[in-house]
KOLKERO-591792 format. One line per field, with one value per residue: residue number from 1; residue in one letter; x, y, z of N, C-alpha, C in turn. Coordinates in steps of 0.2 Angstrom, whole numbers, m for minus. Layout:
REM residues N
pos: (NUM,...)
code: (A,...)
nx: (X,...)
ny: (Y,...)
nz: (Z,...)
cax: (X,...)
cay: (Y,...)
caz: (Z,...)
cx: (X,...)
cy: (Y,...)
cz: (Z,...)
//
This chain:
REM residues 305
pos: (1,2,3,4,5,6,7,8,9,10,11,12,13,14,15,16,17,18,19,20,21,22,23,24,25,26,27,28,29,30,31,32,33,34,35,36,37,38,39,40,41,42,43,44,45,46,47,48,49,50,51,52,53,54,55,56,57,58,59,60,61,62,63,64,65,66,67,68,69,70,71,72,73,74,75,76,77,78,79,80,81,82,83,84,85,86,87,88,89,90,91,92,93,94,95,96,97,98,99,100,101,102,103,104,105,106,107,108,109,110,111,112,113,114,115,116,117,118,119,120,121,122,123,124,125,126,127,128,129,130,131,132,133,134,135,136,137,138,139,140,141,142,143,144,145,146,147,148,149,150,151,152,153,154,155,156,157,158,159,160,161,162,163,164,165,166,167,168,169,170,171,172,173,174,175,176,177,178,179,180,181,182,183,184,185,186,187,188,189,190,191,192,193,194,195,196,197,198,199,200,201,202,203,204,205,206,207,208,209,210,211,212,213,214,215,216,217,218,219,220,221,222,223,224,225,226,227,228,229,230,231,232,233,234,235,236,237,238,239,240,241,242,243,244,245,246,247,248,249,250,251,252,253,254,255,256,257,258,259,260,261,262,263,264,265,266,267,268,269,270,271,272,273,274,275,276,277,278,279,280,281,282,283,284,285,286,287,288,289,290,291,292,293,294,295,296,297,298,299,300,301,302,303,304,305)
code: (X,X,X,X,X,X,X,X,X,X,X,X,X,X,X,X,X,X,X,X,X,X,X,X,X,X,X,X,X,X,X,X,X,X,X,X,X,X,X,X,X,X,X,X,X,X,X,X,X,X,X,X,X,X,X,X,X,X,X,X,X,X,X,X,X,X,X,X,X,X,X,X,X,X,X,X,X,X,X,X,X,X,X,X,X,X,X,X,X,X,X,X,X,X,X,X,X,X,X,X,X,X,X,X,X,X,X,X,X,X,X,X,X,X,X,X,X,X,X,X,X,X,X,X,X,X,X,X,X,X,X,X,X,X,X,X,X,X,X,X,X,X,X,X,X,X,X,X,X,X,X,X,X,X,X,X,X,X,X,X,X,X,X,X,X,X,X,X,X,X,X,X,X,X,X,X,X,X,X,X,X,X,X,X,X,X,X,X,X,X,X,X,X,X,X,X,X,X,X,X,X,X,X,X,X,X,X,X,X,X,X,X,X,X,X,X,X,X,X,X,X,X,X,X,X,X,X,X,X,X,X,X,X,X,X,X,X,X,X,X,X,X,X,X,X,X,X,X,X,X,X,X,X,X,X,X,X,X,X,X,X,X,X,X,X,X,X,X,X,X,X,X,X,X,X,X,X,X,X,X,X,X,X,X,X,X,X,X,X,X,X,X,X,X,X,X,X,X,X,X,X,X,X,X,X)
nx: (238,243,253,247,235,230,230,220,208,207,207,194,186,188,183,168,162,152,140,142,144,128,122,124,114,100,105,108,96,91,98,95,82,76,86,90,78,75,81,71,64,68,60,50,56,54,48,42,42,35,42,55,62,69,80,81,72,65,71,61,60,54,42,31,30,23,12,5,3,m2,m16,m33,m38,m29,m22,m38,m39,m26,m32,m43,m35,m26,m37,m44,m34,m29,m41,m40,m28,m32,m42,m41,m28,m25,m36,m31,m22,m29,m36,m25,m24,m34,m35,m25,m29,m37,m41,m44,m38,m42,m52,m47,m36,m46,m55,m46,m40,m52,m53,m43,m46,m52,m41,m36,m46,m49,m52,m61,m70,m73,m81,m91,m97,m99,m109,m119,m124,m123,m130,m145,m154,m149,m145,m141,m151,m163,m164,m167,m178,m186,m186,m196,m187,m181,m174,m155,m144,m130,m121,m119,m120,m107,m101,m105,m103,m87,m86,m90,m82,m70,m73,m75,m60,m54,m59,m55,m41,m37,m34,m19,m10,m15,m9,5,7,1,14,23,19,21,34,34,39,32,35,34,23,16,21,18,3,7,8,m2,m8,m23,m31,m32,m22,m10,m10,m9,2,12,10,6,18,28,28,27,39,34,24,27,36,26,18,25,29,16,12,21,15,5,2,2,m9,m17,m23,m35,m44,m52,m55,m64,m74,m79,m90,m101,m106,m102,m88,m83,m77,m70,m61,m45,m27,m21,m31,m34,m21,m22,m34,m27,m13,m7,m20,m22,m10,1,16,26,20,13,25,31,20,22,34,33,26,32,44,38,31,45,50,40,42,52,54,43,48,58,51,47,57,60,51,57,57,62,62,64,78)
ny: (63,48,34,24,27,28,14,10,16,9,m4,m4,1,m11,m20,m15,m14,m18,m11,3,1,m5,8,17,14,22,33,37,37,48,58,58,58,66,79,82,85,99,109,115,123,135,138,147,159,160,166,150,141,125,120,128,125,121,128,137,145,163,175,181,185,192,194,183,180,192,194,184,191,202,197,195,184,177,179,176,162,160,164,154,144,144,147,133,122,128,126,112,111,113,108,92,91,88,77,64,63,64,51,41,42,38,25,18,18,7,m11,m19,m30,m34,m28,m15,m16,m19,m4,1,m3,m3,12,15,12,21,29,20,24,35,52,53,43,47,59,54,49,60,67,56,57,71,81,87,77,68,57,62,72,68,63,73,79,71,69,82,95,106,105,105,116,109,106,118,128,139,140,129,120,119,116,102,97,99,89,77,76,73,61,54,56,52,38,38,44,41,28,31,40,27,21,28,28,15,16,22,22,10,9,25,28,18,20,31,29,20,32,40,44,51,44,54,62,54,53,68,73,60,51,60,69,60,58,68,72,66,73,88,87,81,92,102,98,100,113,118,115,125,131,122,111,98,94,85,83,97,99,88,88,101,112,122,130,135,139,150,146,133,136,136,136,126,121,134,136,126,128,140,138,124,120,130,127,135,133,141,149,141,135,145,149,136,136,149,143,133,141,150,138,133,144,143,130,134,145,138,128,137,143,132,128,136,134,125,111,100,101,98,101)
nz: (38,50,45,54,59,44,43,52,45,35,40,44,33,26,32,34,21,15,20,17,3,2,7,m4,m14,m9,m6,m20,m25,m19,m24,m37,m38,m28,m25,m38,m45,m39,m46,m55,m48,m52,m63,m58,m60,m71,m89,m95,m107,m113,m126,m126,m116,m101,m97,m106,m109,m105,m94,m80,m69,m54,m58,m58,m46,m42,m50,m42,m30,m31,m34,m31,m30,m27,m13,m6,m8,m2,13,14,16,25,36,34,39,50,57,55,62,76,81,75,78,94,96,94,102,114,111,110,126,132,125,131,143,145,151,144,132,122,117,116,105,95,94,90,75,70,69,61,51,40,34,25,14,1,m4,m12,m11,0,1,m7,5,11,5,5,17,23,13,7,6,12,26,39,37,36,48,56,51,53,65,67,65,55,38,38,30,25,16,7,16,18,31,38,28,33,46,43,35,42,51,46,41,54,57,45,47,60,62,61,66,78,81,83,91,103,101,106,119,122,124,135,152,163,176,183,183,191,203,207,207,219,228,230,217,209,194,183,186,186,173,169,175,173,162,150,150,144,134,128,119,107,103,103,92,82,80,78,63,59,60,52,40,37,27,16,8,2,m14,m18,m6,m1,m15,m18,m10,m8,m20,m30,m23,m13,m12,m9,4,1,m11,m11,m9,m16,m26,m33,m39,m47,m55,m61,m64,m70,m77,m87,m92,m87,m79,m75,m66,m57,m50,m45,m34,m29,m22,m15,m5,m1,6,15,22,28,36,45,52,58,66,74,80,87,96,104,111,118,127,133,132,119,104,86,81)
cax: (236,251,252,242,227,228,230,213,204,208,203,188,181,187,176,159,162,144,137,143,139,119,123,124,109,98,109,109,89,89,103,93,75,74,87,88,71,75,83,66,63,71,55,44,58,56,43,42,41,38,47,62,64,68,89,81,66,68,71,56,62,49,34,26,26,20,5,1,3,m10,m21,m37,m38,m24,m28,m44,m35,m22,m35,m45,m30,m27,m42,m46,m29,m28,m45,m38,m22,m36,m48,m39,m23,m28,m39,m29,m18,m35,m39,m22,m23,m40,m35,m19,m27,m41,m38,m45,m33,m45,m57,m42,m33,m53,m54,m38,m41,m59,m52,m39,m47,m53,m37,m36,m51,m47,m57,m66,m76,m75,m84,m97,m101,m101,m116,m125,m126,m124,m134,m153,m160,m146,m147,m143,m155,m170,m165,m168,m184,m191,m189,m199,m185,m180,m167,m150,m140,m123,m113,m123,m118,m100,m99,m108,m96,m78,m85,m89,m72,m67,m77,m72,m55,m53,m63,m51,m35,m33,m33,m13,m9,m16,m4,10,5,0,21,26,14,22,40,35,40,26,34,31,12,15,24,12,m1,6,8,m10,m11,m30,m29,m30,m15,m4,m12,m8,9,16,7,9,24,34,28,29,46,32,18,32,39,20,15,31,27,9,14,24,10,1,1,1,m15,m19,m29,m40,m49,m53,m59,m68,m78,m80,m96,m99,m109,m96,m82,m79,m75,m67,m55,m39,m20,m21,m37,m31,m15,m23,m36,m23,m8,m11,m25,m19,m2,7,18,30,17,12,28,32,14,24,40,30,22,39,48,34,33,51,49,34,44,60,48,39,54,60,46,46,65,60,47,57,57,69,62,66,86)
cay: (57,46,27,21,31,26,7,9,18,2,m11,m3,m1,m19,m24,m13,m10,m20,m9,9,m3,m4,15,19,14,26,40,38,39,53,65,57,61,71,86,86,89,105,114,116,129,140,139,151,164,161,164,145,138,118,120,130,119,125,133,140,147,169,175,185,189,190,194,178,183,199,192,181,195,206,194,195,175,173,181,173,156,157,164,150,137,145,143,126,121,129,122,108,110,114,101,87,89,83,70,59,61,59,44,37,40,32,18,14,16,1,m15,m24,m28,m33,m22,m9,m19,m18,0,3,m6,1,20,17,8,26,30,18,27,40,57,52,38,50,64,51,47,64,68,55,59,79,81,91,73,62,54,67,77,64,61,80,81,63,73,87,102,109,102,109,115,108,106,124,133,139,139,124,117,119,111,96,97,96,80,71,77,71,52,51,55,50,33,38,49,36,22,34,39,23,15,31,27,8,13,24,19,10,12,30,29,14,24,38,24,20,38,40,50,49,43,61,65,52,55,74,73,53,48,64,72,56,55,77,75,65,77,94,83,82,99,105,98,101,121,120,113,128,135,118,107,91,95,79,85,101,99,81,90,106,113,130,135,136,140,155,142,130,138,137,137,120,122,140,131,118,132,147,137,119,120,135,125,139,129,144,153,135,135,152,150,131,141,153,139,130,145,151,131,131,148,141,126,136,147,134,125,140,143,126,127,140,134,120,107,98,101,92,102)
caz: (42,49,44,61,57,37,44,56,42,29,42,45,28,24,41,35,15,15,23,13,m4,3,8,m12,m19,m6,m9,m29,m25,m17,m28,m44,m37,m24,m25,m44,m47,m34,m51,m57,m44,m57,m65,m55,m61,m80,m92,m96,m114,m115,m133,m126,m109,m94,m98,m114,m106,m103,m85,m78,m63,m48,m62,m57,m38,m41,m52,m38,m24,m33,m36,m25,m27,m23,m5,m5,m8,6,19,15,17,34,42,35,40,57,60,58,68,84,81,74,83,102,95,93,108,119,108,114,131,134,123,135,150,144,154,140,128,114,117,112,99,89,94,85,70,67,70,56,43,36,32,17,12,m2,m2,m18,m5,8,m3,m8,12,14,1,7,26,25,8,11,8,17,32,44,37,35,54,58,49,55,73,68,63,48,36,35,21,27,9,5,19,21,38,42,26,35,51,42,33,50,56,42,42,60,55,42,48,69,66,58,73,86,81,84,99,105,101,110,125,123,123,141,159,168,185,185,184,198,208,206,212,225,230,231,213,203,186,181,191,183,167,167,180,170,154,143,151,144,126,126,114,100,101,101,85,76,83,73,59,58,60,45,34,38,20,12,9,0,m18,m18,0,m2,m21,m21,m4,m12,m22,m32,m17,m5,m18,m6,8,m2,m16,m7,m15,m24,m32,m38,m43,m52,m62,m64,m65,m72,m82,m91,m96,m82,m76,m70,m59,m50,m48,m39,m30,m24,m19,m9,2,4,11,21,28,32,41,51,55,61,72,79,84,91,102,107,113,124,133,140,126,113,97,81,76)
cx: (242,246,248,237,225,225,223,206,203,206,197,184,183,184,170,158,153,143,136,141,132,117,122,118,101,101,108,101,87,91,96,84,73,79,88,85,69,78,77,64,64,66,52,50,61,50,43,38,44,42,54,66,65,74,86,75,67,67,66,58,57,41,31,22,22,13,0,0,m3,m14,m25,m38,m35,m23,m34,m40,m32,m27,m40,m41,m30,m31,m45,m40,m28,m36,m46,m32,m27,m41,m46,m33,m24,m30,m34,m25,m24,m36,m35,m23,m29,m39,m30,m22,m36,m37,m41,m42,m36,m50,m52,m39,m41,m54,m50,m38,m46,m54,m44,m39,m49,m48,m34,m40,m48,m53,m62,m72,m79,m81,m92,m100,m102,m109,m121,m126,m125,m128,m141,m158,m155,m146,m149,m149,m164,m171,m169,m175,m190,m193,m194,m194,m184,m172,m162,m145,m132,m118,m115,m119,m112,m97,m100,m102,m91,m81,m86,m83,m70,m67,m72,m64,m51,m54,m57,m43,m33,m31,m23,m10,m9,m10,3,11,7,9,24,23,18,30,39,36,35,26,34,26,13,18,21,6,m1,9,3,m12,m18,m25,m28,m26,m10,m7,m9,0,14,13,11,16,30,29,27,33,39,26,20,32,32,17,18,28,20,8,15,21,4,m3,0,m6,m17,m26,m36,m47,m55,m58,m64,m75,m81,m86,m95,m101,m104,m88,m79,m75,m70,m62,m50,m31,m18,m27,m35,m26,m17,m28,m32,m19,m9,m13,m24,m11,2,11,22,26,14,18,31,25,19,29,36,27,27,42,46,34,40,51,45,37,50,57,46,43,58,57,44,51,64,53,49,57,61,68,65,74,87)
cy: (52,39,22,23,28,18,7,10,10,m4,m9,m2,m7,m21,m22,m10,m13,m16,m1,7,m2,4,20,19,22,34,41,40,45,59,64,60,64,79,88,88,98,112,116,120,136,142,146,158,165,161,157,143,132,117,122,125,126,132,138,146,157,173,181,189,188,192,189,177,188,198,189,184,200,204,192,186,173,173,177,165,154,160,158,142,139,143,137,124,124,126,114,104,109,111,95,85,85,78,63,56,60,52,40,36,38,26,14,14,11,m4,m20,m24,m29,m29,m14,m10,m19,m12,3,2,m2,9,21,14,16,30,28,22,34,44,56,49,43,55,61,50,54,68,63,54,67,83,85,84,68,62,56,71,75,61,69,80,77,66,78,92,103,104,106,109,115,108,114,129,134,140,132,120,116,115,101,94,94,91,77,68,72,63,49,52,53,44,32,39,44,32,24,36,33,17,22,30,18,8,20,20,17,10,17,31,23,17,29,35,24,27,43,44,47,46,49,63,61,50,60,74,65,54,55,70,67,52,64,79,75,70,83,91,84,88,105,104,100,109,122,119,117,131,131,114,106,98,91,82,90,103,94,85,93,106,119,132,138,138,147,152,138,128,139,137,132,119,129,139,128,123,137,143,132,119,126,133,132,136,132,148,146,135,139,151,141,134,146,147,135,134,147,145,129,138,146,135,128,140,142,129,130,142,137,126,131,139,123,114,105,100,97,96,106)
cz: (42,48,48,58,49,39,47,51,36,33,44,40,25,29,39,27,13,15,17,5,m3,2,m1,m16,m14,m8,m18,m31,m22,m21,m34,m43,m34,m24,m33,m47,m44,m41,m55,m55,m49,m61,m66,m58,m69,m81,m96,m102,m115,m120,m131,m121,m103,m95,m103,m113,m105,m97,m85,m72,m57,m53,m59,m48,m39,m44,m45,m32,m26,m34,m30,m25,m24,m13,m3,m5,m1,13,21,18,24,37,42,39,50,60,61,64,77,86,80,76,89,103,95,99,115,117,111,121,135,133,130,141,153,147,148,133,121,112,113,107,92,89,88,77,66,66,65,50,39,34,27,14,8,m2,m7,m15,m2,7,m4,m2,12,14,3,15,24,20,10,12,9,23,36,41,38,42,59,57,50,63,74,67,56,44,36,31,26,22,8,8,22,28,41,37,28,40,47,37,40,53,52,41,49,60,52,43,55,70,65,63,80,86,83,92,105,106,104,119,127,128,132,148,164,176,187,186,188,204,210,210,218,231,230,225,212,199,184,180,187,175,164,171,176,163,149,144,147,137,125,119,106,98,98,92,79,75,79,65,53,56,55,40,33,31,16,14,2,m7,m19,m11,m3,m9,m22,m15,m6,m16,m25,m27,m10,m9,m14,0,6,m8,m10,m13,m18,m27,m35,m42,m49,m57,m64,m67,m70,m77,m88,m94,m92,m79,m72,m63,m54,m48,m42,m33,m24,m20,m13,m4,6,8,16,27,30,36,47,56,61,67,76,82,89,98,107,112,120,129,134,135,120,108,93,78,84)
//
């Protein structure tokens, strides 16, 4: 580097050394708590002894996968994580992007701004709460069923029956997470161009027409972006949900891979086989993301890398 360039370099960090000073504490938090926690990883490929530590600990090798590849739980686990999971990618995905694009094309702005509000208050709401609304509306003698039976039908067993369980996974799912999703939406809808849906207007479209041709063609990148993401979480899911929901009776619906974690691994003091069983969900979730970015690329769209 000649003496010109040295000179540009030194009045440029004397003009922005602020800046790379702020710069430092983010970074220090990030080495210190997020990538060297990642040496831990090394776990899943030890027989893990709290007294020895983790370095002290004797290499197993893939034995912790292999346990968990033979094991009919563990199968039953990840099938059940699929389908609650992809039944929420096909039911609680869209909702929210319909909920935006009703809310935006309301002319009343407080009628949408109390909308809004209402439809993300159940987001504070932890699934302990949610668990307890669920019991008393889906229960054999809560609400809905005492509205069932005040009509003249039968009651039904909704926590009981494993099929009718998942779908009310799904409702609740859908109640307590869109109003997260909406708000996103909703500053992607803000940050779009209103003279193409008036130009559309005055070009005799429907609403429809500049719904389906303006509106969601020009918030497409935020939806790709969640749609990515969502893919990737296929194999992952929330232990709180799933287990506060949950019942013995449905235990074939609702054991999935963090309640099997949490009774094999966990509760057993295993610390290296939950670890192995995390490992499998992370690699698979970066495979799912890498695909699904792939697939996006190719039909015409930017993807998130």
């Amino acid at each position: 580097m000649d003496k010109k360039k040295r000179g540009k370099v030194r009045v440029y960090l004397r003009n922005n050394w602020q800046l790379y000073l702020m710069l430092i504490i983010p970074v220090v938090y990030m080495v210190l708590f997020k990538y060297k926690p990642m040496l831990g990883v090394i776990v899943a490929f030890k027989k893990f002894n709290v007294f020895k530590g983790i370095w002290d600990s004797p290499w197993i090798g893939l034995a912790n996968f292999k346990e968990a590849f033979t094991s009919k739980d563990f199968w039953s686990a990840l099938k059940n994580t699929l389908i609650l999971n992809i039944g929420d990618l096909i039911i609680g995905f869209p909702f929210p992007i319909f909920l935006a694009i009703f809310l935006n094309e309301l002319r009343s702005e407080r009628i949408r701004k109390t909308t809004q509000t209402l439809l993300y208050l159940p987001n504070f709401l932890s699934w302990v709460i949610i668990s307890g609304i669920v019991t008393q509306l889906f229960s054999n003698s809560g609400l809905v069923n005492n509205v069932i039976t005040s009509l003249g039908g039968e009651s039904v067993s909704f926590l009981s029956n494993s099929f009718l369980w998942r779908f009310v996974y799904w409702v609740m799912g859908v109640w307590q997470g869109a109003g997260y999703s909406l708000i996103v939406y909703l500053a992607a809808l803000m940050a779009a161009d209103a003279s193409l849906g008036e130009a559309a207007y005055i070009d005799g479209a429907t609403r429809l027409q500049r719904i389906w041709h303006v509106t969601i063609p020009q918030i497409s990148s935020t939806i790709t972006v969640l749609l990515i993401m969502q893919i990737g979480k296929l194999v992952n899911i929330s232990f709180d949900r799933p287990y506060m929901m949950g019942n013995t009776l449905v235990r074939d619906a609702s054991d999935v891979i963090s309640t099997y974690v949490y009774s094999v691994g966990l509760a057993a003091g295993r610390f290296d086989f939950a670890t192995a069983v995390g490992l499998f969900q992370t690699v698979v979730g970066i495979i799912l993301v890498f695909s699904a970015n792939a697939v996006i690329k190719k039909m015409g769209q930017e993807g998130i890398m």
